[in-house]
C-alpha positions as CSV (number, residue, x, y, z in Angstrom):
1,X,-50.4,-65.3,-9.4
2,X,-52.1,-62.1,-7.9
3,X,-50.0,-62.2,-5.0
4,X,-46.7,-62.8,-7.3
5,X,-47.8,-59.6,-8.8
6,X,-48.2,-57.8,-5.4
7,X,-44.9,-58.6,-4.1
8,X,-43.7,-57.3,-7.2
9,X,-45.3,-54.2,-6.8
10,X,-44.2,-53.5,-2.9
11,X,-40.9,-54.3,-3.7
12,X,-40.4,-52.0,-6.7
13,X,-42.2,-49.9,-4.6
14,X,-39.4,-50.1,-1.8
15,X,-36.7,-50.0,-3.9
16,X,-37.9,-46.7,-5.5
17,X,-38.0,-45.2,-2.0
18,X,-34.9,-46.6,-1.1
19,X,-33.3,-45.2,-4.2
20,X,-34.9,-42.2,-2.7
21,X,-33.8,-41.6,0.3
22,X,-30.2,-42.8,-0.5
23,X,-30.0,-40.3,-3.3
24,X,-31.0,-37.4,-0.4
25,X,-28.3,-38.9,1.7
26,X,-26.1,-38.4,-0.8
27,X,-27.1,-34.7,-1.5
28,X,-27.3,-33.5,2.0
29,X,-23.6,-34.9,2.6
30,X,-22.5,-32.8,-0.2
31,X,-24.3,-29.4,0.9
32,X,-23.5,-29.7,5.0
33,X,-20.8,-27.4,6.4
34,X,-17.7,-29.4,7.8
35,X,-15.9,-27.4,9.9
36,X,-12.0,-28.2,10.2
37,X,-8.6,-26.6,12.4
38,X,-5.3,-27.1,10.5
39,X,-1.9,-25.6,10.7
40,X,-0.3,-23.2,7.8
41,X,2.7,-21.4,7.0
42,X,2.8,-18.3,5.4
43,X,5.6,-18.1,2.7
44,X,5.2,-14.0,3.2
45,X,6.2,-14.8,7.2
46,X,8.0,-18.2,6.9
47,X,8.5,-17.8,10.4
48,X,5.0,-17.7,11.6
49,X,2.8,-20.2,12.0
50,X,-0.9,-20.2,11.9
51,X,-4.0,-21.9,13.5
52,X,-6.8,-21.9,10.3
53,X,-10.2,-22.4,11.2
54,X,-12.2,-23.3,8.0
55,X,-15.7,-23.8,6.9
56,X,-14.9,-26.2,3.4
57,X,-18.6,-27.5,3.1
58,X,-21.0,-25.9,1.0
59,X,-23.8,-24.4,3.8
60,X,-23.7,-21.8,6.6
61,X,-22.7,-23.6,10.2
62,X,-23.9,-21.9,13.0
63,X,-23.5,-21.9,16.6
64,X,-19.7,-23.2,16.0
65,X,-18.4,-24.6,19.2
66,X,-14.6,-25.9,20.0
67,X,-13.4,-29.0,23.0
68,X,-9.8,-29.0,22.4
69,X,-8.0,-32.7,24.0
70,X,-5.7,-30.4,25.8
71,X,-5.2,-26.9,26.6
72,X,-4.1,-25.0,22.7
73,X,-0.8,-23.0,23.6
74,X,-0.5,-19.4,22.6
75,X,1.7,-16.5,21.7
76,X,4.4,-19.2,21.2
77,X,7.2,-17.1,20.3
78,X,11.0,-17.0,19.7
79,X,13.1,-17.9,16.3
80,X,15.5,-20.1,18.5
81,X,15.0,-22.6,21.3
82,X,17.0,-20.4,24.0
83,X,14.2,-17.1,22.7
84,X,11.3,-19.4,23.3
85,X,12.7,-20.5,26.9
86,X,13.1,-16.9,27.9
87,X,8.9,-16.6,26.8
88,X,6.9,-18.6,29.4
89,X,4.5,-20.7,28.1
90,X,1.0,-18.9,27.7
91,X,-2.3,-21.0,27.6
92,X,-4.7,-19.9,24.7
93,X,-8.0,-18.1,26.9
94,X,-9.5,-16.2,24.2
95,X,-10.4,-16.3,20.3
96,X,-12.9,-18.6,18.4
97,X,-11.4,-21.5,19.5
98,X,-12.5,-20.8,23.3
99,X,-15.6,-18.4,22.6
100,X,-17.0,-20.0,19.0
101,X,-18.1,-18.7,16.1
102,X,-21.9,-17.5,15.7
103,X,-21.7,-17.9,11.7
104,X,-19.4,-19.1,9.1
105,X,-20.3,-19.2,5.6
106,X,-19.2,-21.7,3.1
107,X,-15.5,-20.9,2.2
108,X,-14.9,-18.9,5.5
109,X,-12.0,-19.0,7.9
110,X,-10.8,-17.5,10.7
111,X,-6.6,-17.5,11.1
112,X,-4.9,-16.9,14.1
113,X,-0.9,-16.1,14.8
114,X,-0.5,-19.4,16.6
115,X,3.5,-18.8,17.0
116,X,6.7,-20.0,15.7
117,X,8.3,-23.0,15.7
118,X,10.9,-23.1,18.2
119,X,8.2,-21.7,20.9
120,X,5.5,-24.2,19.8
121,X,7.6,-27.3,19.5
122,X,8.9,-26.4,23.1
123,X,4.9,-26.4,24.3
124,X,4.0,-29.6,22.4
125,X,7.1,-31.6,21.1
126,X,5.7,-34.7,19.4
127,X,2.6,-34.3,20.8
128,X,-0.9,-33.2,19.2
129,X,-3.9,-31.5,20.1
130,X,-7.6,-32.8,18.6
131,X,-10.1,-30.7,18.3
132,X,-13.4,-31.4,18.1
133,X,-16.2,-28.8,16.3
134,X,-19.5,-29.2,16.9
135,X,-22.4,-27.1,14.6
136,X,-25.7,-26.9,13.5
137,X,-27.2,-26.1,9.8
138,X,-30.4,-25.8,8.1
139,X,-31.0,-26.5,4.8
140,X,-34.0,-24.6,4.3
141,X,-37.5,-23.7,6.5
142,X,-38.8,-27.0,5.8
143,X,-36.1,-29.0,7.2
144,X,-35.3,-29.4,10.9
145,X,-32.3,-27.7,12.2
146,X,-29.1,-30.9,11.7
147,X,-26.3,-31.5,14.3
148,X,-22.7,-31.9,12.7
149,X,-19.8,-32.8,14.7
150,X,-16.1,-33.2,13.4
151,X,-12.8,-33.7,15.0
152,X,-9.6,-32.3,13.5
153,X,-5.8,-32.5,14.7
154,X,-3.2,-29.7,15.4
155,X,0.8,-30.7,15.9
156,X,4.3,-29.0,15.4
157,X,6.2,-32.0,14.7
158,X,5.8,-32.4,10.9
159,X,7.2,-28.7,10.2
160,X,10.8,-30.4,11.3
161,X,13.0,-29.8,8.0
162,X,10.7,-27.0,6.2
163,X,11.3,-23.5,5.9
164,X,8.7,-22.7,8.9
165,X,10.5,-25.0,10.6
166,X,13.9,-23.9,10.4
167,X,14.2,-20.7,12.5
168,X,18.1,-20.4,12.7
169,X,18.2,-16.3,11.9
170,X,22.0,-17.3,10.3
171,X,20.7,-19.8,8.0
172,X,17.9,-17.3,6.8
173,X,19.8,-14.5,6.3
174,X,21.9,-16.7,4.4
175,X,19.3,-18.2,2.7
176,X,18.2,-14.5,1.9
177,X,21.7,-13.4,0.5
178,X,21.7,-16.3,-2.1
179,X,18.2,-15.3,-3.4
180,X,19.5,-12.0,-3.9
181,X,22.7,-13.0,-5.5
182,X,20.7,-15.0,-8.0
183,X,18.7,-12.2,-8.6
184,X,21.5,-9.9,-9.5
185,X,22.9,-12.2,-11.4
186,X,20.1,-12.8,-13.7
187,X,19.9,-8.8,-13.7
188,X,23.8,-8.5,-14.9
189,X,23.1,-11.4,-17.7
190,X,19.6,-9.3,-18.7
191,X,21.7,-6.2,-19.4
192,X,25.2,-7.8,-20.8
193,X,22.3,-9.5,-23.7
194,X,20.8,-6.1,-24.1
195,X,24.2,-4.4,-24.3
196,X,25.3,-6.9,-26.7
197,X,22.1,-7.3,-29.5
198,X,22.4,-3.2,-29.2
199,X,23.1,-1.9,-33.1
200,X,24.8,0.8,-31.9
């Protein structure tokens, strides 16, 4: 019977440290930094596209460092295919994603003119680049300095059919005209209504 009763006691025992150290798991998943590289458009510059690098975790990483799969193209200009043929194709040799980051705090980001699409699609076609980050964090003094490593993926191919991704200058300034025709328009029908509940 005693030793019934000390079973009982180291298990409840290891459960409670289990329940322990699963519970700090869970917590120091949620405060780590996670470092990720992902493409945006900027609906201000529809015809630019950008490289975002972003700190989305809740802690400081530090000592940020890049390994691209394959060599990240650069200044890959041109709104059509025959304006990005006339650009040769430059290799990316500078910027965080070569040199690093020291220090980027929760919620920071670093954005880069990557190109547009006619030049980049040229460089990679249906092909993508992963990246892989690797940083450190520290909690606080008493814990050890952690190791984090993520891998994120950059590609041209899924901005076929969007705004970003259609470049022809005819289409936009057609595109552009119709905005401002509807714009007018709602202008002309603001004014006839004003024109029209005026008493006098």
């Amino acid at each position: 019977m005693q030793d019934l009763a000390t079973w009982i006691s180291i298990s409840s025992t290891l459960v409670a440290f289990a329940s322990v150290v699963i519970s700090y798991l869970v917590y120091a998943s949620q405060v780590h930094p996670d470092i990720v590289v992902y493409t945006e458009c900027d609906p201000k510059s529809p015809t630019l596209i950008y490289l975002v690098i972003a700190n989305i975790g809740r802690s400081p990483a530090r000592d940020i460092r890049f390994s691209p799969s394959a060599p990240i193209p650069s200044e890959a200009f041109g709104l059509t295919p025959e304006d990005a043929k006339r650009h040769p194709m430059q290799t990316m040799t500078d910027g965080p994603l070569i040199s690093g980051i020291p220090f980027l705090a929760p919620g920071g980001c670093r954005r880069l003119a990557w190109g547009q699409y006619p030049g980049l699609f040229l460089s990679l076609g249906n092909k993508s680049i992963r990246i892989r980050a690797k940083y450190r964090s520290r909690q606080n003094d008493i814990l050890d300095w952690q190791d984090h490593e993520t891998e994120s993926e950059i590609e041209i191919r899924s901005y076929i059919g969007t705004d970003c991704g259609d470049n022809d200058p005819v289409r936009a300034i057609a595109r552009n005209l119709e905005k401002i025709g509807r714009t007018l328009e709602k202008q002309k029908s603001g004014n006839q209504a004003l024109q029209h509940n005026d008493p006098g």
